[in-house]
C-alpha angles and dihedrals in degrees: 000000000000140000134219126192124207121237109229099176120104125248119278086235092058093045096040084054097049090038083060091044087049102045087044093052091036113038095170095065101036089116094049094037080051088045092050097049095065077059110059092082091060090053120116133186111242101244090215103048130024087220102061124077125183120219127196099211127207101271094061086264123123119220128184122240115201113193126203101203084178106058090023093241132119137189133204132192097235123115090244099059091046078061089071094254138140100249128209096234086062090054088044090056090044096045085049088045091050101043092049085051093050093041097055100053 
């Protein structure tokens, strides 16, 4: 018997197209937003809450993104974040948010 898994992640060309839209909007972030978008394809849904998301990050760690849809915030476990920055694994959680939004209309 075999098993299949379903890729959830967006296209590259979808997220490389939102990534240009975001560095151009936001300047100040276009290293991290390039950094995160290496990153949507390690992005997994959290299977017991539609608001977490795990991230393999660059270095081989998981951190767990949670989202609040409804305030438009998010948080991850990563130092950088507890620095008080916007971490790429938030932006990769975003990018990967966004492209499965646009992907499915």
């Amino acid at each position: 018997m075999s098993t299949s898994t379903i890729d959830l992640s967006p296209s590259f060309q979808t997220i490389s197209g939102l990534a240009r839209t975001w560095a151009v909007q936001h300047p100040e972030l276009s290293a991290r937003i390039a950094r995160a978008v290496a990153l949507v394809s390690n992005v997994l849904p959290g299977d017991r809450s539609p608001d977490v998301y795990f991230v393999e990050g660059s270095a081989g760690r998981q951190y767990m993104v949670r989202v609040n849809r409804r305030d438009r915030t998010s948080a991850c476990t990563c130092p950088d974040h507890g620095k008080g920055n916007h971490c790429k694994h938030r932006i990769a959680c975003a990018l990967f948010e966004k492209g499965r939004e646009i992907e499915v209309l």
